[in-house]
C-alpha positions in Angstrom: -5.7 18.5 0.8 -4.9 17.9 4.4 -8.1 19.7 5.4 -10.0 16.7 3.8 -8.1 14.2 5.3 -8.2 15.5 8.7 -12.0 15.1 8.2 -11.9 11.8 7.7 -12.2 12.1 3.6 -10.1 9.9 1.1 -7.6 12.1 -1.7 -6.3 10.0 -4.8 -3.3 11.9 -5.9 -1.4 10.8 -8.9 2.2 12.4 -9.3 5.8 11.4 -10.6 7.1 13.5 -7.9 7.9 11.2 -5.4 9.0 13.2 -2.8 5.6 15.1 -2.9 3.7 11.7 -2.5 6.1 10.8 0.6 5.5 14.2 2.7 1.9 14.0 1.9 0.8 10.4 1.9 -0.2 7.6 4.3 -0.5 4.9 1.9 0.5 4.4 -1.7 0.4 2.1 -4.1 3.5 2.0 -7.0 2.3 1.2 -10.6 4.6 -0.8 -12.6 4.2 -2.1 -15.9 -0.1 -0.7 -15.6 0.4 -3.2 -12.4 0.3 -2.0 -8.9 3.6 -3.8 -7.5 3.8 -2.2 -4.1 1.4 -0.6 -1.9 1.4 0.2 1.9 2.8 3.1 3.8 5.8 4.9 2.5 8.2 4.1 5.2 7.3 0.9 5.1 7.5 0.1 1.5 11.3 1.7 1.3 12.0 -0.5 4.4 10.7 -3.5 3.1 12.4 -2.8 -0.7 15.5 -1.6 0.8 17.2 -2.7 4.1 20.0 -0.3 4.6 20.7 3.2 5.3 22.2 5.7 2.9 24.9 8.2 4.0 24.9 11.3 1.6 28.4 13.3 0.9 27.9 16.8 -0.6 30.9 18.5 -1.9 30.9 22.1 -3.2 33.1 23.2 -5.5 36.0 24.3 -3.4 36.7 20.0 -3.5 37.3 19.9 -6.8 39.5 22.5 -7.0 41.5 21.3 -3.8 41.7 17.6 -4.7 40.7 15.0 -6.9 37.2 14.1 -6.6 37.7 10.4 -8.2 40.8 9.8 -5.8 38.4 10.5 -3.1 35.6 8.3 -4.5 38.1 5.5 -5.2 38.9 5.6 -1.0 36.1 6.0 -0.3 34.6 2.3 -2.5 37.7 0.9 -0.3 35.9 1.2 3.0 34.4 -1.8 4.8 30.4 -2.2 4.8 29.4 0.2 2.1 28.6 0.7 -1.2 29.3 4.2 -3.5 27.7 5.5 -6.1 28.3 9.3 -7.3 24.9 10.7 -7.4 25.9 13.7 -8.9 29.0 15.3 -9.5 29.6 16.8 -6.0 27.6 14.3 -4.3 28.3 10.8 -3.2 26.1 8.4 -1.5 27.1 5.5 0.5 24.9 2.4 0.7 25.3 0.3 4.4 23.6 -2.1 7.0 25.2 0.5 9.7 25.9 4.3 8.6 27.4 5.1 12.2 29.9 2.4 12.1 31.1 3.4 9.2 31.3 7.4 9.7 33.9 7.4 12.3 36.0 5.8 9.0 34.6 8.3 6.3 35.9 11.2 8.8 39.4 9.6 9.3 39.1 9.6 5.2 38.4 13.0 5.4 41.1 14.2 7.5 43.1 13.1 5.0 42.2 15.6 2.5 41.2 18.4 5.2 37.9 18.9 3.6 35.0 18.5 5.4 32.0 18.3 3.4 27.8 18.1 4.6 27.7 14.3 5.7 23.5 13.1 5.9 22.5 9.9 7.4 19.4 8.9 6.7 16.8 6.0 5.3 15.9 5.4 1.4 12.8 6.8 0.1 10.4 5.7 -2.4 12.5 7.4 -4.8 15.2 5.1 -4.1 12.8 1.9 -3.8 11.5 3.0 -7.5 14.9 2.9 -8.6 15.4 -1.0 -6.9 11.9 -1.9 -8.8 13.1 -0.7 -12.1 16.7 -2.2 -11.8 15.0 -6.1 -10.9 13.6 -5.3 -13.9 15.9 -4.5 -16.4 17.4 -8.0 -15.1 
């Protein structure tokens, strides 16, 4: 697919797999509803829908055998800036405006429990922009 679009050829690929349309794509557009609500480059679109930056927690299951995962998450909702959400069961991502001011805190939290789990900074994706369309929704 590349190979056409490194010869200056257009490719309309339709997929539910977001992550795919991400690594792959310049510009999408997001149907909604049979309506096209966003459309632009991905970056962009997750920048524009979603102004923070996401801080991802993976635990294996050594954690829940040494502690108590919910006392952890409970802490962890206590810290200043951020917002928690257990994405899985050994995975917790923190919402914020400024992920390195708030690691320096989530490793003091850690020390605490001397555990010390993969820590991922990053910026949403369209997966988590989807996921803000659908919940405006639902409102």
């Amino acid at each position: 697919m590349k190979e056409y679009v490194e010869k200056g050829k257009s490719v309309l690929l339709t997929s539910q797999n977001l992550a795919e349309i991400e690594s792959l794509s310049d510009r999408v557009a997001i149907l909604h509803g049979g309506k096209i609500v966003e459309i632009g480059r991905p970056r962009i679109i997750s920048k524009r829908l979603l102004e923070y930056e996401i801080i991802d927690i993976k635990f294996d299951e050594k954690f829940n055998r040494i502690t108590k995962f919910n006392e952890f998450f409970f802490e962890l909702q206590e810290l200043d800036g951020g917002i928690a959400d257990k994405s899985s069961n050994r995975t917790i991502r923190l919402r914020c405006s400024h992920a390195y001011d708030i690691v320096s805190n989530l490793i003091t939290l850690l020390k605490k429990y001397s555990y010390f789990p993969l820590i991922e900074v990053g910026k949403p994706n369209l997966q988590d922009a989807l996921k803000r369309l659908e919940q405006e929704e639902e409102r």
